[in-house]
GUMARRO-482915 format. One record per residue (C-alpha): residue number from 0; residue in three letters; x, y, z. Coordinates in steps of 0.2 Angstrom, whole numbers, m for minus. Layout:
<rs>
@i->NUM	aa->ALA	xx->X	yy->Y	zz->Z
...
</rs>
This chain:
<rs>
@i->0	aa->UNK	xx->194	yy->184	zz->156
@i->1	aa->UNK	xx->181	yy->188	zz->142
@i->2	aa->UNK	xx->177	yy->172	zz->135
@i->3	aa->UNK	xx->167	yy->179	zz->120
@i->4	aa->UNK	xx->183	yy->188	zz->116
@i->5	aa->UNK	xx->194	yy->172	zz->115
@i->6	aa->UNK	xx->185	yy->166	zz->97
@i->7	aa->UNK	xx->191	yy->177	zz->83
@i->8	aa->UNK	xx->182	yy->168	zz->69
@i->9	aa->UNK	xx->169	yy->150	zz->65
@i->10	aa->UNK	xx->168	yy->144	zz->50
@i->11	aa->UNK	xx->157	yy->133	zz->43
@i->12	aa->UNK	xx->160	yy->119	zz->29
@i->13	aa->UNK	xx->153	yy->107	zz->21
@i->14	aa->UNK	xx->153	yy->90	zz->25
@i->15	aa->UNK	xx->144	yy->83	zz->11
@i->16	aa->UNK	xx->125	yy->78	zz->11
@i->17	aa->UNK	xx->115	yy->62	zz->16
@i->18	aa->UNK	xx->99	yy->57	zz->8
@i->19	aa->UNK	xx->84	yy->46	zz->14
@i->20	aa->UNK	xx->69	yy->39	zz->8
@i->21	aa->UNK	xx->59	yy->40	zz->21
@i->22	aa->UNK	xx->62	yy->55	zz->34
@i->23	aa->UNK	xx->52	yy->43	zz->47
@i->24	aa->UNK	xx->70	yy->35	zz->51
@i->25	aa->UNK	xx->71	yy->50	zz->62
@i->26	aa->UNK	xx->54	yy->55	zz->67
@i->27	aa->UNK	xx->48	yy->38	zz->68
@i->28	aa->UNK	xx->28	yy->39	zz->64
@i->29	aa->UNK	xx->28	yy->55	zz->57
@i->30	aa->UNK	xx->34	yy->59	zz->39
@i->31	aa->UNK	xx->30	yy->41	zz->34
@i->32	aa->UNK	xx->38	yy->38	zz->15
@i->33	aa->UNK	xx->43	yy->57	zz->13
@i->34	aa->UNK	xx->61	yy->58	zz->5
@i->35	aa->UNK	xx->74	yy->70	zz->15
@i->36	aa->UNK	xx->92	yy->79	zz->12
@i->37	aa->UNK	xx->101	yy->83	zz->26
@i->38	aa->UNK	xx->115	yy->94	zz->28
@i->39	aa->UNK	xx->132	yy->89	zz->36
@i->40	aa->UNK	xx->143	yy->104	zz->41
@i->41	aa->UNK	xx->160	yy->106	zz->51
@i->42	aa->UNK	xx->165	yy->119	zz->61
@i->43	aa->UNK	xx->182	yy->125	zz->60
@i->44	aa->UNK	xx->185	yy->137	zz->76
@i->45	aa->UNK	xx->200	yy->150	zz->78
@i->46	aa->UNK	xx->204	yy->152	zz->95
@i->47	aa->UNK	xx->219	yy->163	zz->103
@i->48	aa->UNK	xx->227	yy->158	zz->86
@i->49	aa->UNK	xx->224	yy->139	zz->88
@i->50	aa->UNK	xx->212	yy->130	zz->76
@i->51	aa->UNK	xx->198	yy->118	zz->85
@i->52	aa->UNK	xx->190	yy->106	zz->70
@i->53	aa->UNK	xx->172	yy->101	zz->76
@i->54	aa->UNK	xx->168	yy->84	zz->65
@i->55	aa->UNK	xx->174	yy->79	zz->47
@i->56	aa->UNK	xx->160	yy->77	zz->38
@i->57	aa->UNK	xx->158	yy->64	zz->25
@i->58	aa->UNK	xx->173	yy->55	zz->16
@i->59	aa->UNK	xx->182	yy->67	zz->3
@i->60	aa->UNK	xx->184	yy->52	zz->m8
@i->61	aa->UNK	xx->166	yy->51	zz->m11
@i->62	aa->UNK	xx->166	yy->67	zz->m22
@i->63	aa->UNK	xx->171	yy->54	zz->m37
@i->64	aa->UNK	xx->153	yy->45	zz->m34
@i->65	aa->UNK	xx->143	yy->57	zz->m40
@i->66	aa->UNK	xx->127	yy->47	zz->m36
@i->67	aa->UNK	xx->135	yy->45	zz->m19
@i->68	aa->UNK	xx->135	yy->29	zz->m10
@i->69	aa->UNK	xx->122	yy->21	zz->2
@i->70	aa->UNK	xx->134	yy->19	zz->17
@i->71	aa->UNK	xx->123	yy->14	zz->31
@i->72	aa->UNK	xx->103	yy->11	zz->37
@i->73	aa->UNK	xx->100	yy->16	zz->20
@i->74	aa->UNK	xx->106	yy->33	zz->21
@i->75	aa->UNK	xx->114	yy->40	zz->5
@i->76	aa->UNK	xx->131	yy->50	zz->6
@i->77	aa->UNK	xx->136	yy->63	zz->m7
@i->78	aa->UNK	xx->151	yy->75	zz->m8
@i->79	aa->UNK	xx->150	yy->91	zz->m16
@i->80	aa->UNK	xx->168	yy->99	zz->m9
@i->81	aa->UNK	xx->182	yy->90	zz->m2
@i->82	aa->UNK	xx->184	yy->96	zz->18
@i->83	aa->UNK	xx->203	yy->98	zz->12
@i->84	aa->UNK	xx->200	yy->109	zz->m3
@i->85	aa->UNK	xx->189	yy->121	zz->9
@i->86	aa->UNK	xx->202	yy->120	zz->23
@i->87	aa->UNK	xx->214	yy->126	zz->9
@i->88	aa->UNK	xx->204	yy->139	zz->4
@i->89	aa->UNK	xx->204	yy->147	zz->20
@i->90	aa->UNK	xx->223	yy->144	zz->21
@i->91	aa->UNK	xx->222	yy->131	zz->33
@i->92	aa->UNK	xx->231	yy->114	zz->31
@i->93	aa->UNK	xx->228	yy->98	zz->40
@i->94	aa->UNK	xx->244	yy->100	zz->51
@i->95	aa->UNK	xx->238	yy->115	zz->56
@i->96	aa->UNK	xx->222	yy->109	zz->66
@i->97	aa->UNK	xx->228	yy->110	zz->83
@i->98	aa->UNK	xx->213	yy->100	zz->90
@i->99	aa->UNK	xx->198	yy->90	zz->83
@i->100	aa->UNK	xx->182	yy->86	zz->91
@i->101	aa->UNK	xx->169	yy->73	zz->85
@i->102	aa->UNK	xx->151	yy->75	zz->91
@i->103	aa->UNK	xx->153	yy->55	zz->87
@i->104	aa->UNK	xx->158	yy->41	zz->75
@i->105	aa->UNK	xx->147	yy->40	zz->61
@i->106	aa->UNK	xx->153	yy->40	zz->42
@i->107	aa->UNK	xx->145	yy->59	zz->40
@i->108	aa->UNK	xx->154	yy->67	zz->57
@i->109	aa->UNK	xx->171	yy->56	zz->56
@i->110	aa->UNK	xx->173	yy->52	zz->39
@i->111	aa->UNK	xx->191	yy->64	zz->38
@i->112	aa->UNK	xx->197	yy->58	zz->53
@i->113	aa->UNK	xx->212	yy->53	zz->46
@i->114	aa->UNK	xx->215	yy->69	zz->39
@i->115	aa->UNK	xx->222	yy->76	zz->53
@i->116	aa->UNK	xx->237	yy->65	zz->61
@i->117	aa->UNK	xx->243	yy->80	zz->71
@i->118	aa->UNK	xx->228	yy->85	zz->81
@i->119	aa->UNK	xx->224	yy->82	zz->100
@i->120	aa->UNK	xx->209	yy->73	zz->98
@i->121	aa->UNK	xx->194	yy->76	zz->115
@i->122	aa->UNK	xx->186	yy->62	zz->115
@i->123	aa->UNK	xx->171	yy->57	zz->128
@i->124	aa->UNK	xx->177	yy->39	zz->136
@i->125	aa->UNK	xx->158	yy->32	zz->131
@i->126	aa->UNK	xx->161	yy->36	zz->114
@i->127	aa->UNK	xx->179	yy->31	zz->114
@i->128	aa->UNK	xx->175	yy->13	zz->123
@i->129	aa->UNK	xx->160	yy->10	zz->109
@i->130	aa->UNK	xx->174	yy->14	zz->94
@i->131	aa->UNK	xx->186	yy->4	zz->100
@i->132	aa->UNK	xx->175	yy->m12	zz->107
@i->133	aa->UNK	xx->171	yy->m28	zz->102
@i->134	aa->UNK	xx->158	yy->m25	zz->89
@i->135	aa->UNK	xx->156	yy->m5	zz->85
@i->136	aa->UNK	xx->145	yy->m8	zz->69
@i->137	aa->UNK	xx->131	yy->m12	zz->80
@i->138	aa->UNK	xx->133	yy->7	zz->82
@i->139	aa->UNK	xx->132	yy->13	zz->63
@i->140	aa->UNK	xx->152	yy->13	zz->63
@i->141	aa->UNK	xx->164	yy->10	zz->51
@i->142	aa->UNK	xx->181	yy->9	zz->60
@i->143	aa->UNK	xx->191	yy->10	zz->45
@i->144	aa->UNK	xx->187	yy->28	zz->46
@i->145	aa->UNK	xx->193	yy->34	zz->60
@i->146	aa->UNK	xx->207	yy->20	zz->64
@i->147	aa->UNK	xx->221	yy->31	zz->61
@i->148	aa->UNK	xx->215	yy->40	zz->77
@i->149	aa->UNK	xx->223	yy->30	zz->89
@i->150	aa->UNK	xx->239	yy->36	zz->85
@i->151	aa->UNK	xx->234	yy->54	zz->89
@i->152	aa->UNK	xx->238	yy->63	zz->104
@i->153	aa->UNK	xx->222	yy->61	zz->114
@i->154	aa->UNK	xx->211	yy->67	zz->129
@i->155	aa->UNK	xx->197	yy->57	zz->135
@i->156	aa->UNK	xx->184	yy->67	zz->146
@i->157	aa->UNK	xx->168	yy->62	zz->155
@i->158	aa->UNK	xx->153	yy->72	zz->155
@i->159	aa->UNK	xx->157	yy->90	zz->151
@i->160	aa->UNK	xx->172	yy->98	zz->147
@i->161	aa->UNK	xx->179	yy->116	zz->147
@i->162	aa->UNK	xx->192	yy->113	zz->132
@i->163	aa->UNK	xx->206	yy->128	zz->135
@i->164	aa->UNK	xx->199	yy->134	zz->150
@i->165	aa->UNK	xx->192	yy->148	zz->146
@i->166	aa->UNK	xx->173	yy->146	zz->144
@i->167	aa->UNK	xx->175	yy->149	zz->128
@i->168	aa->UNK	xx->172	yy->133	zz->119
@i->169	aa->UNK	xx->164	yy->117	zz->131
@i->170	aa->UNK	xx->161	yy->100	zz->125
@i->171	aa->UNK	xx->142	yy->95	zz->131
@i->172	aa->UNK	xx->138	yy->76	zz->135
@i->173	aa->UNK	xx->124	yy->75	zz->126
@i->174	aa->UNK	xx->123	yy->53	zz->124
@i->175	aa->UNK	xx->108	yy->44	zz->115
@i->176	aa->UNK	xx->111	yy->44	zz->97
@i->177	aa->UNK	xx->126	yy->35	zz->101
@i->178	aa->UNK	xx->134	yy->29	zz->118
@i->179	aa->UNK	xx->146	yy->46	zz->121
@i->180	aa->UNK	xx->138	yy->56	zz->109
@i->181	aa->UNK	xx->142	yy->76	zz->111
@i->182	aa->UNK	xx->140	yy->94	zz->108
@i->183	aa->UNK	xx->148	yy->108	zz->107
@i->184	aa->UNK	xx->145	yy->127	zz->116
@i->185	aa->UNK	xx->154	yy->142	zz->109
@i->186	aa->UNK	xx->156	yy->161	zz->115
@i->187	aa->UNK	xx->157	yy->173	zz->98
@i->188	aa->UNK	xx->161	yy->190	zz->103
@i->189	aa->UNK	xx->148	yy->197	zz->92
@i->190	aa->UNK	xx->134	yy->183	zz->88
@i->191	aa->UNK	xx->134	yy->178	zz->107
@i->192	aa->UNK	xx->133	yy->159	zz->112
@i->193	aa->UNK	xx->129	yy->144	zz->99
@i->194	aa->UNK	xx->126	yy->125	zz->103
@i->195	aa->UNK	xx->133	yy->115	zz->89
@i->196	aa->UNK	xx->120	yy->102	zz->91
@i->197	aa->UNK	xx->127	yy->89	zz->83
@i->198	aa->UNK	xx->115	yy->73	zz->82
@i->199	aa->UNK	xx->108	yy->78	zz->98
@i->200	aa->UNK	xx->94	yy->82	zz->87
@i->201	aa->UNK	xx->95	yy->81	zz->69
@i->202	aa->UNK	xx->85	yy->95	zz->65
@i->203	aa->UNK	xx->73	yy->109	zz->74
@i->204	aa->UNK	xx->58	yy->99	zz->70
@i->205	aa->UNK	xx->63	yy->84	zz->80
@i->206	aa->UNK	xx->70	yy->95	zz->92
@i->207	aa->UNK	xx->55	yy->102	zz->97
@i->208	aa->UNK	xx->44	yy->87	zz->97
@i->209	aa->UNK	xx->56	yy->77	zz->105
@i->210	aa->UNK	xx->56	yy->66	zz->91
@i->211	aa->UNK	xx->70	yy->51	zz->94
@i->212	aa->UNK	xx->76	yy->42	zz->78
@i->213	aa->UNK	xx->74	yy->24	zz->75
@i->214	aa->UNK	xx->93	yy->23	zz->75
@i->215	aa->UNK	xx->98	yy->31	zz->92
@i->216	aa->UNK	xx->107	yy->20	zz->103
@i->217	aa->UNK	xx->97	yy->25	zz->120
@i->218	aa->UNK	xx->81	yy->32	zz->116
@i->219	aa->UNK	xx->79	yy->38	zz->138
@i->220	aa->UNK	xx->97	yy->46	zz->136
@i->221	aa->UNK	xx->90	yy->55	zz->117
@i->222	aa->UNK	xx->77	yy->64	zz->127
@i->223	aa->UNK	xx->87	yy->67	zz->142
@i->224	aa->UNK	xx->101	yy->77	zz->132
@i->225	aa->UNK	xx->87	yy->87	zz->124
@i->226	aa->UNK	xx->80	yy->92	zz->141
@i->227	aa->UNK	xx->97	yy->96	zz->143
@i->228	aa->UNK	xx->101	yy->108	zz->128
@i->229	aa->UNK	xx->84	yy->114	zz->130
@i->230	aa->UNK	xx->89	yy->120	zz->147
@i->231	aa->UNK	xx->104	yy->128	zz->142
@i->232	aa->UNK	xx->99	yy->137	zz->128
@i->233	aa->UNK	xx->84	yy->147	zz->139
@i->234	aa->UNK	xx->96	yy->148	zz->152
@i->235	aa->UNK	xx->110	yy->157	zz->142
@i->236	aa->UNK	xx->100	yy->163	zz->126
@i->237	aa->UNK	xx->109	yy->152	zz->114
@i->238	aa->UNK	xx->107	yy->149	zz->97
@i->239	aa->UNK	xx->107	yy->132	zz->91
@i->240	aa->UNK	xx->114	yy->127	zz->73
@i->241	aa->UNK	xx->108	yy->109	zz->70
@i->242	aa->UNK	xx->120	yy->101	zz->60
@i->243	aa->UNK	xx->107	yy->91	zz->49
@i->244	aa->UNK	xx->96	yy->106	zz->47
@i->245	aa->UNK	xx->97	yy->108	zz->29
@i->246	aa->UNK	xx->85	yy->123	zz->29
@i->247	aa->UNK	xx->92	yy->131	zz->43
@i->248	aa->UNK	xx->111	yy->129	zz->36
@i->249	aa->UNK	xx->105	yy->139	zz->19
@i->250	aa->UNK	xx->103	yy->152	zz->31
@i->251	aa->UNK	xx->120	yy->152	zz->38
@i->252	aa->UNK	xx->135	yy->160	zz->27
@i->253	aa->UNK	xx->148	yy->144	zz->25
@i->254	aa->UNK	xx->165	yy->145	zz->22
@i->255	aa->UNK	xx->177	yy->156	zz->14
@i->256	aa->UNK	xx->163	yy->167	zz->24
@i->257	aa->UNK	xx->167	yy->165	zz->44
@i->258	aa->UNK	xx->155	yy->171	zz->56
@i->259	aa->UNK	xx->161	yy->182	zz->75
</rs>
């Protein structure tokens, strides 16, 4: 089977935006005191007529706060869109996502968790044990966020992960910003193979000095899943979208627009 051929469409939405004061909080030492807006994107990916959700972005009730809300290490959340009305632009419901993926826990990537009652929810059993242990705010989380998502249907995996067998879209372990942190490798039929990077790297700065936020769980682990998406992405000529790369997202056309 072709697995380029099984994706008929990505589109991307946004997920709100988080601000900093000081961009050192993820390239600790450099960019000392320099203020910073980062993108936060979702993926919505059409597969053999099945929609695949790659994280929720920010809270959708934060788009009545227009100044945002500091929500943690002092990182400023904003919402510009709901993910709901984007998802209905595209005439997409939330019953209608047939699975969901979270590269990990944090407000700007689980935020509408809750949206989506229906969905299988993949899950790395790292990540799944620090969400649901005994004190998951000493990893940035907030678990009134993604509660509801124990009463989804649910696959736990550990390490990598072909999701429908095909090639076509494979979870990557990518731990170190958090405990079970992942990516995400997909087959377009025309644009060839992306890595959605998630926080593996925040940006392609970091990314190509290794640059290991203050915040990351495992700092060893960070560098290690770098090597490892490094790797890949000679090995298979890959592009890699970096979720928190606001320049490189401007580039990108975002939903109602979808990319092949």
């Amino acid at each position: 089977m072709n697995s380029n051929a099984c994706i008929e469409k990505v589109y991307i939405l946004d997920g709100g935006r988080a601000q900093v004061d000081d961009a050192s909080l993820y390239s600790p030492g450099i960019n000392v005191g320099i203020p910073m807006v980062l993108s936060c994107n979702a993926y919505l990916i059409r597969h053999r007529g099945r929609w695949l959700l790659w994280d929720t972005g920010t809270q959708d009730d934060l788009i009545a706060e227009p100044e945002g809300r500091v929500i943690a290490h002092g990182i400023r959340g904003t919402v510009r869109q709901t993910l709901a009305a984007q998802l209905a632009d595209i005439g997409v419901g939330p019953h209608d996502i047939d699975t969901l993926v979270l590269s990990h826990a944090h407000y700007d990537h689980a935020g509408n968790s809750r949206l989506f009652p229906r969905a299988r929810w993949i899950a790395q059993q790292a990540e799944y044990d620090a969400m649901f242990g005994a004190d998951p705010t000493q990893f940035g989380y907030r678990p009134e966020l993604y509660a509801t998502l124990l009463d989804n249907p649910r696959v736990v995996v550990d390490g990598d992960y072909d999701v429908y067998g095909d090639d076509a879209v494979r979870l990557l372990a990518t731990p170190g910003h958090t405990p079970g942190h992942c990516s995400l490798m997909i087959r377009l039929p025309r644009s060839g193979p992306v890595i959605l990077s998630g926080d593996m790297a925040h940006n392609r700065f970091n990314f190509r000095c290794r640059c290991v936020p203050s915040l990351n769980a495992d700092e060893t682990a960070t560098r290690a899943s770098m090597e490892k998406i490094d790797r890949l992405q000679r090995a298979t000529q890959a592009t890699v979208w970096f979720n928190h790369d606001t320049e490189q997202s401007a580039t990108l056309p975002h939903a109602p627009r979808w990319i092949v």
